[in-house]
N, C-alpha and C positions, 0 to 999 in steps of 0.2 A: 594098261593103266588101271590103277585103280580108283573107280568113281565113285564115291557114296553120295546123291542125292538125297538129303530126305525132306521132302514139301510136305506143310500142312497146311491148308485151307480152310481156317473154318469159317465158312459161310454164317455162323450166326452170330460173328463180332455185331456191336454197333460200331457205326457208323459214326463217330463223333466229330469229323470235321465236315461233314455234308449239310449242305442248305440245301433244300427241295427247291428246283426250280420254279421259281412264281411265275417269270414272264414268260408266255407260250411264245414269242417272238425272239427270245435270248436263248443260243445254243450253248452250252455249257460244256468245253472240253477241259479234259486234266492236263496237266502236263504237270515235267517231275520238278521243275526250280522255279524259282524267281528269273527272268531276263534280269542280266545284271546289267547289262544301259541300253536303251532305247535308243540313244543317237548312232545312225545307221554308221555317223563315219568313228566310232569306237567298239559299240557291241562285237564282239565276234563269237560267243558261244553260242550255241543251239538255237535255245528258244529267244535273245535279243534278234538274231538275225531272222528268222523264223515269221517271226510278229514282227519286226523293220517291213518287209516283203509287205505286208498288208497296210502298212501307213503310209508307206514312200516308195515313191515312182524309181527307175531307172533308167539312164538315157536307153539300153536296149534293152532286150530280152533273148531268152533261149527258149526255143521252142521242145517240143517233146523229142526231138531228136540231137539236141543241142547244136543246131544251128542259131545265129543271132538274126533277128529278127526286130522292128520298128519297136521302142516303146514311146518315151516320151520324147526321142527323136523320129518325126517320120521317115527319114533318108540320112545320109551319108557318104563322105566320099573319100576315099585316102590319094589327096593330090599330088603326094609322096610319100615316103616310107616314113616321114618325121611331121607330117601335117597329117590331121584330121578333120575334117568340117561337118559338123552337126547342122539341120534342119530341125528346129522344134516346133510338135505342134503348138495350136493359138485356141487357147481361151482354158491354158488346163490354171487351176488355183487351185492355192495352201489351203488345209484346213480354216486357217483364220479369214478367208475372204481373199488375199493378197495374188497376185498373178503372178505362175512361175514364168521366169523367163530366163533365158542365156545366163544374165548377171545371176541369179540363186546356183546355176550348175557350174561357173566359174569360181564363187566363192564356197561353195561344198568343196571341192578344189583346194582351192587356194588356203581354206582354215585347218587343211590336215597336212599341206607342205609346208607352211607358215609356224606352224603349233600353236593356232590357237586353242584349236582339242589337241591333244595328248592322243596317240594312239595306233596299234598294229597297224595300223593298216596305211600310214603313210610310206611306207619302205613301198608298198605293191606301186606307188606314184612315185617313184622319185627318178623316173625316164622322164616325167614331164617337165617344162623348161617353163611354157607361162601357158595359160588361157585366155584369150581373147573374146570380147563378146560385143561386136561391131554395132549388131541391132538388137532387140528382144528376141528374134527365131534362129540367131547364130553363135553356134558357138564353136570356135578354133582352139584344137588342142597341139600345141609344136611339142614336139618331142626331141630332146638331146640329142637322141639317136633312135634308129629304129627298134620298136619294140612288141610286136607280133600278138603276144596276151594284153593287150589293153583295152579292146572291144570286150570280151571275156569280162577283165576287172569294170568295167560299165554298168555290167547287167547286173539284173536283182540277185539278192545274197550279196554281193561285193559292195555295191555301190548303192544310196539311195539318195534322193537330189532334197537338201535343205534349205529354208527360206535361207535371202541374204543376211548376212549382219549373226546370224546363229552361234552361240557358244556353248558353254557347257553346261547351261540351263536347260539343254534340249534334250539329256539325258532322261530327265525327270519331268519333263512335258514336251514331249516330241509332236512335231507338227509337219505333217507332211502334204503329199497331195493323194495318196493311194486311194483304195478302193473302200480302207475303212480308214477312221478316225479315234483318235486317241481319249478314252474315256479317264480311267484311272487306273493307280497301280497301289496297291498296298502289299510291300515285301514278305512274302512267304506265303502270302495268300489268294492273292486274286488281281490279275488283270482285264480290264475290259476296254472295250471297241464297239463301236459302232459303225453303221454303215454310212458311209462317206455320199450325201445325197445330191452333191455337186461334184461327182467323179466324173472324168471324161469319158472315160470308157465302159464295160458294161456296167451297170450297179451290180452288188451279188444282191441274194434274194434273200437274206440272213440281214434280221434289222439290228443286233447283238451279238456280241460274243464274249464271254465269260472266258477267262480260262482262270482255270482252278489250280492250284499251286496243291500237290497232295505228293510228299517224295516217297511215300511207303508202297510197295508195288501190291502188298495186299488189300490195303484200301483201297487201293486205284480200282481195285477188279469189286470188291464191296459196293463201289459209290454205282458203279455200270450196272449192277445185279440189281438195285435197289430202286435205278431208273433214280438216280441223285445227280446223274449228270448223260451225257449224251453222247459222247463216244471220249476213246483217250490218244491222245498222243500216237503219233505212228513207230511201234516199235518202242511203246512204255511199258508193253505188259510182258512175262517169261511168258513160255512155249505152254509148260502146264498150266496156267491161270489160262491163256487163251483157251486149250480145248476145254476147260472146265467152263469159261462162259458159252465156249459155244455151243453147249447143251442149252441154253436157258431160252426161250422162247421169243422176250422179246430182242435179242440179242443178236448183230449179223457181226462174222467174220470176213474183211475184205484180206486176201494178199497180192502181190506182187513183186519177182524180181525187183532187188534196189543195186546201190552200189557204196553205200555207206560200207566204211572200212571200220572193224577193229583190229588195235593193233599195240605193239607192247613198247615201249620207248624208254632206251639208257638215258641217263647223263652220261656224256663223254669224258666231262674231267673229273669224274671219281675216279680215284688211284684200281679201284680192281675192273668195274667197268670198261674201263677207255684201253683194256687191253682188248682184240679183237677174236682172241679163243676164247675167253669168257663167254661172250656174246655167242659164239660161234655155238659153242656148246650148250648153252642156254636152250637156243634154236631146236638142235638135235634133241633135247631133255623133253622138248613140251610135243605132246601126242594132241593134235587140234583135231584130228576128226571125234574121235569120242566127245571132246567137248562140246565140238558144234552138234553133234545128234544128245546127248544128255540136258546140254544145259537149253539148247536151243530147236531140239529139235526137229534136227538136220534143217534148220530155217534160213540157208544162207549159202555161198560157196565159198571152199578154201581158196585162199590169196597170192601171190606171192607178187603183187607189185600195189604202188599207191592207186595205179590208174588201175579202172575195169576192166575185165575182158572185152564188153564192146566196144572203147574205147579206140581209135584211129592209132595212137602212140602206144598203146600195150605191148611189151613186150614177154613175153612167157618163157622164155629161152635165157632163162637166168639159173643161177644155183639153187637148189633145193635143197630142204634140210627135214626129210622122210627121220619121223618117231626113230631116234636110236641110241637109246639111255648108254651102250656101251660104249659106241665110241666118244658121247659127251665124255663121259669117264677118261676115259683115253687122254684126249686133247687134253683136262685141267690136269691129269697128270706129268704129261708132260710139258705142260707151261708149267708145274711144278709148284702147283696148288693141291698141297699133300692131303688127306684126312688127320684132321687130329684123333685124341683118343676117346672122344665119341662121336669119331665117323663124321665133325663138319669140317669142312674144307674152308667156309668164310661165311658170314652174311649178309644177305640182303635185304633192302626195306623194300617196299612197296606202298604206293598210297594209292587210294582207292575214294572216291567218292562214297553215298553211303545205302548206294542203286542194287537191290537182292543181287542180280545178276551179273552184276562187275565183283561183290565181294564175293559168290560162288566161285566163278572163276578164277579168284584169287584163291582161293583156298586150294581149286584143284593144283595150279603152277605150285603151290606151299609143298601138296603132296609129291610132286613131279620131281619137284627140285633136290626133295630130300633123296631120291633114289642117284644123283649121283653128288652127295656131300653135299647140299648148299642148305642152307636155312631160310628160307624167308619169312620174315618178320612181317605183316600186313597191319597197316595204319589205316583208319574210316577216318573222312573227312565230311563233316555236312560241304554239298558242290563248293559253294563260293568260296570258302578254304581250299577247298583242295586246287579248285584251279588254278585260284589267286597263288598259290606254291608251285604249281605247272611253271605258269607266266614268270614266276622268278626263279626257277631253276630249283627250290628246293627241293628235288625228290631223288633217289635214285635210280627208279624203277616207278613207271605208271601207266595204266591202259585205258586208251580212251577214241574215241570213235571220229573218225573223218566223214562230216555229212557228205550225204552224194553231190551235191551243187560242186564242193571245196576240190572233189577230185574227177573231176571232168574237162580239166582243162592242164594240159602239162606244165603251166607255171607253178601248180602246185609245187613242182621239184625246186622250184630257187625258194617259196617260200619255207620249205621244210629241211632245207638239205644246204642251201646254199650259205656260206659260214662267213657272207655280210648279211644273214638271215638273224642272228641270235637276237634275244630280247633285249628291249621293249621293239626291235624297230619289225621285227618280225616273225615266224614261229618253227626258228630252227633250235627248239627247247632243249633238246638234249648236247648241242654243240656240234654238233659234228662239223666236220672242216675235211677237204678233204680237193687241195687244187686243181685235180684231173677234173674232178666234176664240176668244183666254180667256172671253168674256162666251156667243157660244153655247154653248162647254162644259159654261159653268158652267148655264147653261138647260138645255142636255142633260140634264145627271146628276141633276136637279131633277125633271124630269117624269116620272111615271110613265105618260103615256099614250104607247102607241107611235108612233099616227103622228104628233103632234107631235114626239118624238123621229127620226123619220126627215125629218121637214122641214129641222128644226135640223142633224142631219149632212150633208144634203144638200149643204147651203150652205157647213158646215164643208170636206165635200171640194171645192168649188168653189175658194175661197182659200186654200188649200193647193196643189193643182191648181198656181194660181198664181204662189205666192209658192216652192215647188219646193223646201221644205226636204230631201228625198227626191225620188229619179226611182226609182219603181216599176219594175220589169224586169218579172218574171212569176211566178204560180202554180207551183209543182213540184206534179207529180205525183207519188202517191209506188210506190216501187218499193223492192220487197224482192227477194233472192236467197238461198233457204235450200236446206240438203240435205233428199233425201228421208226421211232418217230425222226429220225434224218434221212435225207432223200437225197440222191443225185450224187453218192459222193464218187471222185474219180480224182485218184493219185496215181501218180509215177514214180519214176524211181528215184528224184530227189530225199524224198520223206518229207516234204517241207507242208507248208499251210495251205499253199495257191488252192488248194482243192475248196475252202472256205468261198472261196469269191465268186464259185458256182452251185453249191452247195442248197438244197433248201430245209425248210420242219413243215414236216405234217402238222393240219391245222385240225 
């Protein structure tokens, strides 16, 4: 492959969206967008979910191993495959004073099967049949039928528990009961939080947090050098800006194995797409190891399924599709995708956010593609465009990352694959349909024994493997770059905030 990198860094731009931090008690991290809604039962990109986790509870939690584990349910019991009963603890309250109880995690519920929000994430509930909530510490979930990921969709990331009566005012002042508190949000700029001084559980030791809206990855590394902000984003900054701050003194680098995915994704009902050699050869076209050591810095592992490798359901005994420009060749020709008379065969778009690192990469696929006929055309989108075109199908071609929370649990496959999955009800965006796989799905999320459930995905990643709605690239690792005025930080392989709510600053 041929790579051309060429990075310039220069360290002596100003700075012109940095505020010096005033408050020594406010930590100041970057991050690259606006959360585009704070109501935990619609956000689902990145930083909404991210920052939800720090405002609003979850009936469970997963632990560093992702088991489930007590949140704002102390216990639990499944008194059948289609019953659940909730324990909640007593005396946890909203930000506003108000006491959560059974009724607020019935009507969290109830306002996303109902539509009174609009949003993804009502399809991930629609096994549920009613919520019951007898006293204030109980809560009864009947289920249609048995459905095996539903403790899973509970936990933080998925789920976060809002006052009764809540609509879609809670977007833009969301109130929770979490660890912090909802300050303000000004779009493109700046969200803040405080620390929640009536939380049940531990307080974190951070009385602020700032997060700073900065989408440019050279500023980001500027604002850190400059001591204008306090650490960035987990896996906001390229490979080169990181060892370049990690020369700087007051400056530490953390990392960590993750399991965030990137990954490249058709639409299925484009007329050349939703042919399966296309894709096939696509696959074989893109060389990912150079990529991941140039662009990233071998910061990550190659992939070839949704779930992790440590993951229980992984399976690795799928089709591969090893760097081989000739036989992509091959295949378009013989599906009879000729070259014209200057050598393109067809084109393609691409959309991209307008993240250094996602438009590198597109450029390399640009170069790749031309080696056997294809064109690709690459489109920047500032985020909230390009996703808002994700969500409705507009793209042909787009690369974008599954956090590690999203791919830890093998329901991911009906959300992504499953073709009563397509938008708005869920995030089967490219289409894919495909009835061998609907029916072990639906087998899947049926069984509660595990390894019948690891058989059934098994096979799920096998014809998918196949059929290529996605070309898996690879694992990010993740990596932080904070000043040494922050203390105590400890992340895993989510990439998400939690690390915040133990976190301290040097006084």
């Amino acid at each position: 492959m041929d790579l051309v990198l060429v990075f310039v860094f220069v360290w002596g731009l100003n700075c012109v969206s940095c505020n010096q931090p005033s408050d020594p008690n406010t930590l100041v991290m970057i991050i690259e967008n606006t959360p585009a809604n704070l109501d935990p039962r619609v956000g689902t990109d990145a930083q909404s979910e991210f920052i939800d986790e720090l405002l609003f509870d979850s009936l469970v939690r997963k632990d560093e191993h992702f088991h489930l584990v007590p949140g704002v349910a102390e216990s639990w019991e499944i008194s059948d495959p289609q019953t659940y009963i909730f324990h909640l603890r007593r005396g946890i309250q909203f930000h506003n004073g108000q006491p959560l109880t059974a009724r607020d995690v019935k009507w969290t519920l109830d306002s996303m099967l109902n539509r009174t929000v609009t949003s993804l994430k009502t399809a991930t509930y629609k096994l549920v049949d009613r919520i019951d909530a007898p006293d204030d510490t109980t809560a009864v979930i009947h289920l249609s039928e048995p459905f095996a990921p539903l403790l899973w969709n509970l936990s933080e990331g998925a789920f976060g528990i809002v006052p009764y009566g809540s609509g879609k005012e809670l977007s833009s002042r969301p109130i929770g009961s979490g660890p912090f508190r909802f300050v303000r949000l000004v779009p493109d700029n700046e969200v803040i939080i405080e620390r929640n001084e009536t939380y049940w559980g531990e307080h974190p030791r951070i009385g602020r947090v700032r997060f700073t809206v900065v989408p440019d990855t050279t500023t980001r590394a500027l604002e850190l050098r400059k001591g204008s902000a306090d650490l960035a984003a987990i896996n906001s900054l390229p490979p080169d800006m990181v060892r370049a701050l990690e020369r700087e003194r007051n400056l530490e680098v953390i990392r960590h194995p993750g399991t965030s995915l990137a990954y490249l994704a058709f639409n299925l009902r484009d007329p050349i797409l939703q042919d399966v050699r296309v894709r096939q050869a696509l696959a074989y076209a893109i060389d990912r190891g150079p990529m991941l050591h140039y662009l990233f810095a071998d910061a990550g592992r190659l992939a070839d399924s949704l779930l992790p490798p440590e993951h229980w359901a992984y399976n690795g005994n799928v089709q591969h599709y090893p760097y081989d420009p000739a036989k992509a060749n091959a295949i378009l020709e013989s599906a009879g995708y000729a070259r014209g008379p200057d050598g393109v065969r067809f084109h393609l778009n691409m959309k991209t956010g307008t993240e250094e690192t996602t438009r590198l990469m597109a450029a390399v696929l640009q170069q790749q593609f031309q080696k056997i006929g294809i064109a690709l055309d690459i489109r920047s989108f500032e985020f909230a465009t390009f996703y808002s075109d994700v969500q409705k199908g507009a793209f042909q071609m787009y690369s974008l990352r599954w956090l590690g929370y999203s791919n830890q649990d093998p329901d991911i496959f009906e959300d992504v694959f499953h073709s009563a999955s397509f938008p708005p009800q869920r995030a089967n965006r490219g289409y894919y349909s495909n009835p061998q796989v609907d029916k072990l799905i639906e087998e899947g999320r049926k069984s509660l024994d595990q390894e019948q459930r690891k058989r059934i995905y098994a096979e799920v990643q096998q014809i998918v493997a196949r059929d290529l709605p996605y070309i898996d690239f690879w694992y990010y690792d993740n990596v932080m770059v904070h000043s040494n005025r922050v203390l105590d930080l400890h992340f895993g392989v989510s990439a998400d905030y939690e690390f915040l709510t133990t976190a301290d600053i040097a006084q």
